[in-house]
KEBA-628556 format. One record per atom (N, C-alpha, C): x, z, y; residue in one letter. Coordinates in steps of 0.001 Angstrom, whole numbers, padded with zeros to 6 digits, always signed. Layout:
XZYa
...
This chain:
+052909+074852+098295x
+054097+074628+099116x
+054923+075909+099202x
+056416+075940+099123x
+057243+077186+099512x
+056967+077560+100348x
+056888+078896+100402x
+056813+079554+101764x
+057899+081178+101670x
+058474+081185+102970x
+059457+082654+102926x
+058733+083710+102281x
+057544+083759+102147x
+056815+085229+101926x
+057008+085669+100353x
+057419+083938+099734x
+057418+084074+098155x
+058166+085011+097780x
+059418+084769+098578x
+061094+085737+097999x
+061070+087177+098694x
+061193+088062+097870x
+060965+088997+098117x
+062363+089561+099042x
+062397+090790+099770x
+062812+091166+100541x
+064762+091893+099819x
+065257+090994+099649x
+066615+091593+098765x
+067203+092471+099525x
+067637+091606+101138x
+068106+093018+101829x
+067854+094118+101555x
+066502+094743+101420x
+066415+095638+101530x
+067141+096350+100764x
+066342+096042+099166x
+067143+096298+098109x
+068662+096408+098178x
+069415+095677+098817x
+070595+095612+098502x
+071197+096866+099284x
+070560+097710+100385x
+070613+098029+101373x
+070820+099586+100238x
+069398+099918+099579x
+069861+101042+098688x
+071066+101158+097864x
+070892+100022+096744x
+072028+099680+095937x
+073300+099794+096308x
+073558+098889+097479x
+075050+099402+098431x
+075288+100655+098587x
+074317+101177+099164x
+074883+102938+099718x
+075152+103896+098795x
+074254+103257+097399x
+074455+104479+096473x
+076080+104091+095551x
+076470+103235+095300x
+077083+102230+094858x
+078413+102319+095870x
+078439+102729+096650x
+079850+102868+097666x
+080077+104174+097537x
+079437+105191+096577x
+079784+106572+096446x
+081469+105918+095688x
+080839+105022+094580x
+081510+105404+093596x
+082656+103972+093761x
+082573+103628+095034x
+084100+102855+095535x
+083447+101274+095370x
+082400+100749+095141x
+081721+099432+095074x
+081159+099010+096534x
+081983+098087+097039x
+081776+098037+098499x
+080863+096964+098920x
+079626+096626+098076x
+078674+095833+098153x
+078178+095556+100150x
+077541+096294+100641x
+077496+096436+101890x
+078420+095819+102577x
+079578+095858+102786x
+080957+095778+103506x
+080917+093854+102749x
+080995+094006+101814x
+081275+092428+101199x
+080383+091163+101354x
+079076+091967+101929x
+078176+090838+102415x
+077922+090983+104215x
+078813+091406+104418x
+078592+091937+105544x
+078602+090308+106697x
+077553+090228+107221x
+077882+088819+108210x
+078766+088611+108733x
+080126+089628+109546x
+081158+089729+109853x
+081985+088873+109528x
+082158+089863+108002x
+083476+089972+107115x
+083112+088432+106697x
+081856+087856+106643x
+081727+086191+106184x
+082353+085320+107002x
+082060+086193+108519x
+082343+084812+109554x
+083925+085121+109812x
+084359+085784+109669x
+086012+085894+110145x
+087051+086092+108868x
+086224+086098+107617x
+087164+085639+106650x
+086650+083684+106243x
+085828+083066+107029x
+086420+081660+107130x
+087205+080986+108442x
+087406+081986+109491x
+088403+081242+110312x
+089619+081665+110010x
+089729+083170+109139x
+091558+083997+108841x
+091952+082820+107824x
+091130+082057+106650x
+091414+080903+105801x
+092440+079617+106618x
+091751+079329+107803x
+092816+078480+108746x
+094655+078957+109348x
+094344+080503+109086x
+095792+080669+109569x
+096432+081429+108663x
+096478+081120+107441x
+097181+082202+106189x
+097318+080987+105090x
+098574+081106+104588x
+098709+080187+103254x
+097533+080251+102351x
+097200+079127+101409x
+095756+079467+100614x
+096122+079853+099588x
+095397+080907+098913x
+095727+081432+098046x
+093425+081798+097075x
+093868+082182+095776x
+092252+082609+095521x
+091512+083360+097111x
+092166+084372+097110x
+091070+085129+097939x
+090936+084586+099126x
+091909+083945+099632x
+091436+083094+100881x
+090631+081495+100779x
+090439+081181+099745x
+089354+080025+099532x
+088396+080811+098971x
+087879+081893+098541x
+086944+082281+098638x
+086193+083230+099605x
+087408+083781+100541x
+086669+083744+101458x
+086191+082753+102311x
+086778+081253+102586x
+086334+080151+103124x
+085287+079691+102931x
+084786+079702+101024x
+083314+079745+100415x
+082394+080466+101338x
+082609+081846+101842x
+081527+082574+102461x
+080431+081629+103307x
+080761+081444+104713x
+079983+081353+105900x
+079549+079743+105441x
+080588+078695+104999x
+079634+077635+104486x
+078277+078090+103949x
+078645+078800+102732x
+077268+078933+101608x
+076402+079634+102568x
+076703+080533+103367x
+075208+080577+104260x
+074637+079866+104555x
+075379+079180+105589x
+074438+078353+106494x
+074334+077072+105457x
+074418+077212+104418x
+073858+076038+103950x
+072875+076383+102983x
+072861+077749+102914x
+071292+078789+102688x
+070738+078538+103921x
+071004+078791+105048x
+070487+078749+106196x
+069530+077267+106148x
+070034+076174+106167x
+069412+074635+106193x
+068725+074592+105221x
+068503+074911+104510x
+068128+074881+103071x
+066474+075185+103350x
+066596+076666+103315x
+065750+077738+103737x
+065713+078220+105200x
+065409+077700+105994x
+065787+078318+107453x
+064799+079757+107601x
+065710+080478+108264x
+065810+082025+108197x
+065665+082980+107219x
+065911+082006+106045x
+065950+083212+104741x
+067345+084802+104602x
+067925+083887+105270x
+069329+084978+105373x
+068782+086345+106388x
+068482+086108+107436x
+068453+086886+108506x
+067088+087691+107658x
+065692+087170+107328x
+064675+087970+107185x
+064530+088422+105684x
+065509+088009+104589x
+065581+088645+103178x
+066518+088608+102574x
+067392+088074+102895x
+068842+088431+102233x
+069776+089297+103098x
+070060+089152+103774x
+071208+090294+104479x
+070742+091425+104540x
+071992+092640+104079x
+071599+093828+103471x
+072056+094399+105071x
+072282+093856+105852x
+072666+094385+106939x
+071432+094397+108046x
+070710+093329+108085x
+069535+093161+108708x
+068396+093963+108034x
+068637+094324+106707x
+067684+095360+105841x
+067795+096409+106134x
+068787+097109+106698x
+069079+098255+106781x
+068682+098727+108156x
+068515+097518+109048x
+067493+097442+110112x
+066417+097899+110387x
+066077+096896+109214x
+064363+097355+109373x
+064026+098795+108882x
+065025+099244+107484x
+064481+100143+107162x
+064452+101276+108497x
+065661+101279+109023x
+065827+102168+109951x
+064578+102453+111004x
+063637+101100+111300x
+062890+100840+112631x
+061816+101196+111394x
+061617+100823+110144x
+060391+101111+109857x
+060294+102923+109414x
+061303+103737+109759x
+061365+105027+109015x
+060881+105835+110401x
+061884+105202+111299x
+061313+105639+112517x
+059899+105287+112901x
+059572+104709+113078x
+058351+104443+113236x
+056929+105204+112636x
+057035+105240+111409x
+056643+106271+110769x
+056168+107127+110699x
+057914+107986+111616x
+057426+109122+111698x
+057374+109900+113445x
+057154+108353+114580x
+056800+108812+115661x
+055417+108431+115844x
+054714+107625+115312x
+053957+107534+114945x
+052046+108667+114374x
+051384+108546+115010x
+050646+109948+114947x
+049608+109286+113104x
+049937+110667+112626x
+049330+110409+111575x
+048039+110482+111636x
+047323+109306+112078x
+045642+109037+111542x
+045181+108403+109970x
+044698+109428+109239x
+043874+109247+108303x
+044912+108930+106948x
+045881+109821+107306x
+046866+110101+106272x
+047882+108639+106306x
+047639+107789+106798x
+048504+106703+107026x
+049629+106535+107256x
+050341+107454+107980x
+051395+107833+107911x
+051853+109032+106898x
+051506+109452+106682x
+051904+110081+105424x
+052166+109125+104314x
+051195+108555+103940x
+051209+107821+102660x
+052055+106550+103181x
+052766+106063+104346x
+053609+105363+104460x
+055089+105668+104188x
+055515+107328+104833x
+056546+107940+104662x
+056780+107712+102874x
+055313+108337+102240x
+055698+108439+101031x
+056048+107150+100200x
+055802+106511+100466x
+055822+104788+099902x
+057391+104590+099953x
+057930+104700+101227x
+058962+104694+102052x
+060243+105137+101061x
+059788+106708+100845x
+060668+107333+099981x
+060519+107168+098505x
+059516+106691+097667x
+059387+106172+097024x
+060342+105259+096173x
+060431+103948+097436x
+061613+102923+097365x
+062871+103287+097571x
+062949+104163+098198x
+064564+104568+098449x
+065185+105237+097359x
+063880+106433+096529x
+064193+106852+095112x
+065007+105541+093954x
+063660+105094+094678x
+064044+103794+092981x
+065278+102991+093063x
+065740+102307+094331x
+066751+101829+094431x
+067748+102660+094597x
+067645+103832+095220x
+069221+104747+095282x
+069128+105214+093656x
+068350+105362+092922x
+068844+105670+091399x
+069328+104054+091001x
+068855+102866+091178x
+069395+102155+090634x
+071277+102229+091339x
+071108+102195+092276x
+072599+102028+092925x
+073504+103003+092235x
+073491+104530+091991x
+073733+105166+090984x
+074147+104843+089685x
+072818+104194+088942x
+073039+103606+087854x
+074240+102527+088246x
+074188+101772+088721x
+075135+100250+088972x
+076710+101106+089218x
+076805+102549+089598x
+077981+102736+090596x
+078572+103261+089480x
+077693+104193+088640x
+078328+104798+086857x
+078835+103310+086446x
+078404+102420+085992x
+077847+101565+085170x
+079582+100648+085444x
+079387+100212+086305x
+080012+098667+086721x
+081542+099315+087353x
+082408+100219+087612x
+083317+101090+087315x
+084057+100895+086104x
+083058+101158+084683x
+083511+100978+083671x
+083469+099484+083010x
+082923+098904+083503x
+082649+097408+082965x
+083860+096622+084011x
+084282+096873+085059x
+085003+096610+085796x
+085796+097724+086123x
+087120+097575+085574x
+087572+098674+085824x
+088703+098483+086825x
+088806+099626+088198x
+089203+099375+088667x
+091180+099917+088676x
+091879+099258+089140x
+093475+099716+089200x
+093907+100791+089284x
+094720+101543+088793x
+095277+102508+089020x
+096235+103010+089728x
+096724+101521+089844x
+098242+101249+090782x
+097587+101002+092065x
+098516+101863+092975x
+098373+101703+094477x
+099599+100856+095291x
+099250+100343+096225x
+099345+099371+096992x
+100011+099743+098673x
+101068+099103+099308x
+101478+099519+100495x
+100143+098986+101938x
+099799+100106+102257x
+099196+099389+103695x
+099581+099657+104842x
+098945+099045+105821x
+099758+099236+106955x
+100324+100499+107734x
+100874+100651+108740x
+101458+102024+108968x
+099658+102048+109504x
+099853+103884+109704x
+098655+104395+110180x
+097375+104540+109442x
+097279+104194+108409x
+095967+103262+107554x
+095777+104314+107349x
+093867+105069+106687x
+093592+106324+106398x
+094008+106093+104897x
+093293+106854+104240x
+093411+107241+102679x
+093341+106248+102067x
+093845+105569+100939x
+093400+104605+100445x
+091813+104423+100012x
+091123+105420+098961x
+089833+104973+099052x
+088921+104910+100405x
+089227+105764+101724x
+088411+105576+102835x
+089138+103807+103272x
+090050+103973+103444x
+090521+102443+103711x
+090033+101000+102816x
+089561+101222+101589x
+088963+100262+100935x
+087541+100195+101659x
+087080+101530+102126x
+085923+101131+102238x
+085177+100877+103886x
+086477+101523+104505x
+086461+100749+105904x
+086802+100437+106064x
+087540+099212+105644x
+088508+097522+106112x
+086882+096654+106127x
+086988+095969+106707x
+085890+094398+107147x
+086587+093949+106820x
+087705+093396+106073x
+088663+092155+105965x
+088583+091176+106782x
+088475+091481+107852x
+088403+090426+109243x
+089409+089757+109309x
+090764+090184+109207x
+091872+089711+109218x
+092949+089680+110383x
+092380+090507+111235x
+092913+090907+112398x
+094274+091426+112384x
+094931+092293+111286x
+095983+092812+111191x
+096755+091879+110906x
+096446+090649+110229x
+097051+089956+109538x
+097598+089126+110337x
+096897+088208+111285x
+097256+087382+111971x
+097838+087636+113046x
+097905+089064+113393x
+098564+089638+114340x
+100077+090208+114325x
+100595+090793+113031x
+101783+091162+112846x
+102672+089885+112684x
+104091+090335+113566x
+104932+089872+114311x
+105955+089043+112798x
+106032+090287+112006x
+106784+089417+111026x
+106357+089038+109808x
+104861+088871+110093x
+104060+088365+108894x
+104714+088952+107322x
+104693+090473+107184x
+104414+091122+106178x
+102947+091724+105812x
+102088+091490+106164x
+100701+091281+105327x
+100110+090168+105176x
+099236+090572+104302x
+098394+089571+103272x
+097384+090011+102794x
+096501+089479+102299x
+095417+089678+101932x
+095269+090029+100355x
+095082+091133+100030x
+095494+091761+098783x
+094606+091307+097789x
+094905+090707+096620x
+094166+089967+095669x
+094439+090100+094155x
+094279+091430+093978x
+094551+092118+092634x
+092659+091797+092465x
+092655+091215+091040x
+091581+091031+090436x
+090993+092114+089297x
+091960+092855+089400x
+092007+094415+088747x
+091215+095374+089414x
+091236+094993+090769x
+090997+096484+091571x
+089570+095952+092234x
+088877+096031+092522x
+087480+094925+092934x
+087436+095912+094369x
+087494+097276+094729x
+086986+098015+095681x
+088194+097687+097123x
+089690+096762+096673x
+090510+096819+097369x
+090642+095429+097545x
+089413+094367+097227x
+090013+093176+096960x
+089828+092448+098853x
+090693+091656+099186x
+091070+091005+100134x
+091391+092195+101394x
+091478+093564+101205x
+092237+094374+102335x
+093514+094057+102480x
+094196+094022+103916x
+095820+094064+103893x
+096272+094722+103273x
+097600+094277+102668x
+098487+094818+101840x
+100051+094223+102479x
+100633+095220+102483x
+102255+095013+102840x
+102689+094342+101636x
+103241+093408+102304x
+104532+092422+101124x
+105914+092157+102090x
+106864+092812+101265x
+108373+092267+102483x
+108734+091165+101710x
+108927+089998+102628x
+109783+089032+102272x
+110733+088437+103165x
+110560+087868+104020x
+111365+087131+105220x
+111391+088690+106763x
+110197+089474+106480x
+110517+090189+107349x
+110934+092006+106922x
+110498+093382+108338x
+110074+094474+107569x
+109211+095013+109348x
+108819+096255+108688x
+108059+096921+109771x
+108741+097214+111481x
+108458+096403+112137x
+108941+096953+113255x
+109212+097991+113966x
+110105+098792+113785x
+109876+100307+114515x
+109048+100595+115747x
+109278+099250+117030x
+108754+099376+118147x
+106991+098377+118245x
+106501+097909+117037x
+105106+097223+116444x
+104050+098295+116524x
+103179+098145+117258x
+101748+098970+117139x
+100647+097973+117201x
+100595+096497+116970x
+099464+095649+117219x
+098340+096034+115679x
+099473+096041+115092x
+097934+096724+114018x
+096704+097153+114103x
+096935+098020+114749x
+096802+099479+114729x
+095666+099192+116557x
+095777+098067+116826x
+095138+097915+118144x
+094069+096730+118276x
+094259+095624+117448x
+093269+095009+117082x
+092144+095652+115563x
+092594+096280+115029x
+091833+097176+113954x
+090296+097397+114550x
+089197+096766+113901x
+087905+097227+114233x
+087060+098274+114325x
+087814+098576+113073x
+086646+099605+112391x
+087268+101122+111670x
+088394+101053+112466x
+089053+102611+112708x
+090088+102179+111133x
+090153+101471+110106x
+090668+101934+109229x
+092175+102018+109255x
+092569+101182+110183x
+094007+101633+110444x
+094300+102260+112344x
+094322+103713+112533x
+094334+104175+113090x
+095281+103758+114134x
+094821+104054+115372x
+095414+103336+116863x
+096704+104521+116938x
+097854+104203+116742x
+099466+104870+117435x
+100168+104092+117879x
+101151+104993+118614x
+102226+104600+119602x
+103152+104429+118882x
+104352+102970+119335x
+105376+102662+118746x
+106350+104085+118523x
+106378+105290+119256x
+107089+105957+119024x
+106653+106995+117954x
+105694+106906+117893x
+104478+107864+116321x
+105542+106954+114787x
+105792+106251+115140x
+105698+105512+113599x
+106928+106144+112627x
+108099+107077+113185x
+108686+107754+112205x
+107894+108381+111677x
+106906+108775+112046x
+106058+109794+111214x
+104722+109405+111059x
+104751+108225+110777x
+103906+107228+109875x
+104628+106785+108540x
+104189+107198+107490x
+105052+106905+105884x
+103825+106039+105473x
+104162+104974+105121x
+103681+103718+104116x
+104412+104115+103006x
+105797+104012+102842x
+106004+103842+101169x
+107264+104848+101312x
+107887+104638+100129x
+109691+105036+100155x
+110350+103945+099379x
+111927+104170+100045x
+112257+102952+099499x
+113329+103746+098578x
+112865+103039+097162x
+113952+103230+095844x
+115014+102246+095753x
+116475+103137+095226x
+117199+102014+095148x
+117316+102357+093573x
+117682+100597+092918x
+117818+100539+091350x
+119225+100256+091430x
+120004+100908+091307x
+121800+100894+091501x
+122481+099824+090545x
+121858+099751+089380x
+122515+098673+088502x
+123305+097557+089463x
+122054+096984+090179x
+122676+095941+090640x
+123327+096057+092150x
+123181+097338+092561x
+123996+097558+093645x
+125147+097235+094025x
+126052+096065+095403x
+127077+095568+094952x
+128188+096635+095058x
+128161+098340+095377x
+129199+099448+095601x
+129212+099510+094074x
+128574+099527+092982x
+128966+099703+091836x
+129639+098335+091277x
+129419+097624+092185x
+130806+095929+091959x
+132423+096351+092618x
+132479+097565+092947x
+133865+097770+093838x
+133217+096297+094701x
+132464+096141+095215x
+131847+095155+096509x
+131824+096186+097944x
+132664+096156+099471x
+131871+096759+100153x
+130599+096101+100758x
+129792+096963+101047x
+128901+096670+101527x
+127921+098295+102067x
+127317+098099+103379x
+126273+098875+103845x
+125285+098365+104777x
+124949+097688+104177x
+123896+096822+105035x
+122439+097327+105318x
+122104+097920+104069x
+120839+099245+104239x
+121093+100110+104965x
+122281+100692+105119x
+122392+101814+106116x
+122394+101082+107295x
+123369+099983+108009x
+122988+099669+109378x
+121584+099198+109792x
+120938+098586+108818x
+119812+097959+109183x
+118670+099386+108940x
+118371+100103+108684x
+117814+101681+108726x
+117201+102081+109919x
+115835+101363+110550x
+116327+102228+112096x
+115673+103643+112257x
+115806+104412+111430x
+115207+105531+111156x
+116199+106978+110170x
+117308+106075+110641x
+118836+106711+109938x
+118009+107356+108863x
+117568+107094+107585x
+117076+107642+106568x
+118365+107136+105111x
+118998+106213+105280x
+120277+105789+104287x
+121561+106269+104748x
+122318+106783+103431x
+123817+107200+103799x
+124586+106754+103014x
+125484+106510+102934x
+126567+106012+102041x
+127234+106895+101619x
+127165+107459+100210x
+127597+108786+099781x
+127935+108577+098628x
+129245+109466+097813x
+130107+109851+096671x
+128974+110111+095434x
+128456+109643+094516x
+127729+109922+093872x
+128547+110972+092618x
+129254+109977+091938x
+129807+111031+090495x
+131177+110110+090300x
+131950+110539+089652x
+133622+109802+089848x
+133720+108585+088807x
+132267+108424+088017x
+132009+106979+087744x
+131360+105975+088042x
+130699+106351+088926x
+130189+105060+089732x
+130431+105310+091147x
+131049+106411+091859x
+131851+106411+093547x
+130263+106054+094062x
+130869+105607+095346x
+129839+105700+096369x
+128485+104736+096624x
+127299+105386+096623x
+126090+104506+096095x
+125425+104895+098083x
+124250+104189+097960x
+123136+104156+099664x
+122005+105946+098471x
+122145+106488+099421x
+121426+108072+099023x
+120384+107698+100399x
+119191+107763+099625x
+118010+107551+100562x
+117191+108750+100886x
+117139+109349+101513x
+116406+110457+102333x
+114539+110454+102683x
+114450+110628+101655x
+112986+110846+101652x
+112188+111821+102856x
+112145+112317+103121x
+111435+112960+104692x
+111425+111850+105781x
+112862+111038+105624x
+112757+110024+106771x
+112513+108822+106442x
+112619+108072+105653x
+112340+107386+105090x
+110459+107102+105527x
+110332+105951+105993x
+109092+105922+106368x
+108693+104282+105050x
+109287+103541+104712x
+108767+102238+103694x
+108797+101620+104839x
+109692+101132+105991x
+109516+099942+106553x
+110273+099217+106444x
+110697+099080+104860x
+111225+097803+104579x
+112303+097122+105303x
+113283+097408+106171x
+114370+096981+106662x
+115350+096687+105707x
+115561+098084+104585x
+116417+097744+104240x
+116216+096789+102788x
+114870+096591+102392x
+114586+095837+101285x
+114860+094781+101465x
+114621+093909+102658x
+114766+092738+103329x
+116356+092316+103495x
+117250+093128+104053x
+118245+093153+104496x
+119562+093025+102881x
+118248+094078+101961x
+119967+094062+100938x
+120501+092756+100199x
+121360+091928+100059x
+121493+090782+099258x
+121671+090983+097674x
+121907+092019+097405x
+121547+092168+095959x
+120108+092545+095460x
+118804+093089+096382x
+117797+093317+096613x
+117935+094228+095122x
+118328+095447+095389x
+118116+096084+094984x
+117622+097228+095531x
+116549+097095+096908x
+116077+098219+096909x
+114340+097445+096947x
+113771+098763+097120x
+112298+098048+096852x
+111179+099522+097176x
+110226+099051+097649x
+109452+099619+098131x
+108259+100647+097884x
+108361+101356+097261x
+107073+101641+096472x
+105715+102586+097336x
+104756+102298+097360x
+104041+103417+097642x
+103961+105085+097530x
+103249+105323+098417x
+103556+106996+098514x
+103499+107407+097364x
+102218+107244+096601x
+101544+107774+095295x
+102249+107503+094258x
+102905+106442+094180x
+103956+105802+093096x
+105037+106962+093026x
+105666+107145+094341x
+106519+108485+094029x
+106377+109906+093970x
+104969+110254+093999x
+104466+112032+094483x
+104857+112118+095942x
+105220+111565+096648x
+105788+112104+097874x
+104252+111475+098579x
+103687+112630+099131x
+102820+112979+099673x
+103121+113503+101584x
């Protein structure tokens, strides 16, 4: 007859593999995380469907229907989160523990043993699967406040908290199949809206620090992106007036200025102020301006 004792203990395993394996931007840990299962199938109910949001909907079913299946296989050998438990209670233990008759010793050593073998495998997997999967090169707008991009890949839960919370629904759940270490984190998209100057809910439902808690008045000096303009289609090079980027600006970072005596007066965008909140991308009707990330332009 089956019995739980057959299947061996994966958490655990997965528990090394993850940690060594998130050196090198593979966010194994974070992606099985019970959390990120249970609140990327209720964010599926309030976000258009798209891949990454029906697969996150896949998540918390396929548990618990591991769960019925196998009852308590998840909790006592698969979750790398409940593994990381035990290891913790069994390391401690260990070593408060009074060593009679070398027993604790030769437990410690056992102990470390396994942690060798699987943190070299996680190693191996973190060289390995990098190059077999390679990840993007192109970077991505996130929310104001957000840390570094690789610390932010790897502390987002994709809970979805930012998402369902911003006012003019410019994030989304980022689903570049290129980039595996960034897959379902928020990502800024302007379409119908842009960043609120006076908006800090981000930044306040955020769990797990990756987009840092500021005040609506911090956010000039919060930079997400810069905004480029591609002049071709600019309507001042139509003898069109128009300044609609400059009024809509609330960070007076656009001017309406004399460029050269063949194309007259173009929007001159001011990079220091210029924070990427998209006002004026939204706003231009020739949409010729557009948003790019910090890294996209060197502006650091």
């Amino acid at each position: 007859m089956f019995s739980l004792r057959q299947i061996p203990a994966i958490g655990r395993w997965l528990v090394y593999l993850s940690l060594a394996a998130s050196v090198f931007g593979f966010p194994v840990l974070m992606l099985l995380d019970p959390m990120s299962l249970f609140h990327g199938f209720f964010s599926a109910f309030a976000e258009k469907q798209s891949l990454p949001i029906v697969l996150s909907l896949m998540g918390l079913p396929l548990l618990l229907g591991i769960h019925l299946v196998f009852p308590g296989i998840w909790c006592s050998k698969l979750c790398p989160l409940g593994g990381l438990q035990d290891e913790v209670f069994k390391i401690g233990k260990l070593f408060t523990r009074k060593n009679e008759k070398g027993e604790a010793k030769d437990g410690v050593a056992e102990v470390g043993r396994r942690a060798f073998l699987f943190s070299g495998i996680g190693i191996a997997a973190g060289l390995t699967l990098p190059g077999v999967i390679k990840a993007s090169e192109k970077s991505y707008l996130r929310p104001p406040g957000s840390v570094s991009e690789k610390l932010f890949n790897f502390l987002c839960v994709r809970c979805g908290n930012c998402i369902k919370s911003c006012p003019t629904n410019i994030l989304t759940h980022r689903a570049d199949s290129s980039d595996y270490s960034s897959w379902m984190v928020p990502e800024v998209r302007f379409r119908d809206g842009y960043c609120l100057e006076d908006c800090n809910l981000c930044s306040r439902v955020c769990p797990s620090g990756s987009i840092t808690l500021f005040s609506p008045d911090a956010k000039k000096q919060l930079f997400m992106g810069l905004a480029v303009l591609q002049p071709e289609n600019c309507l001042l090079t139509q003898n069109k007036e128009c300044d609609r980027c400059k009024t809509a600006c609330p960070y007076d970072a656009i001017s309406i200025e004399p460029v050269t005596a063949s194309i007259g007066m173009l929007p001159v965008i001011y990079s220091e102020k210029c924070v990427g909140c998209g006002a004026c991308a939204v706003i231009c009707p020739a949409e010729t301006i557009v948003i790019r990330p910090l890294s996209e332009n060197n502006y650091l």
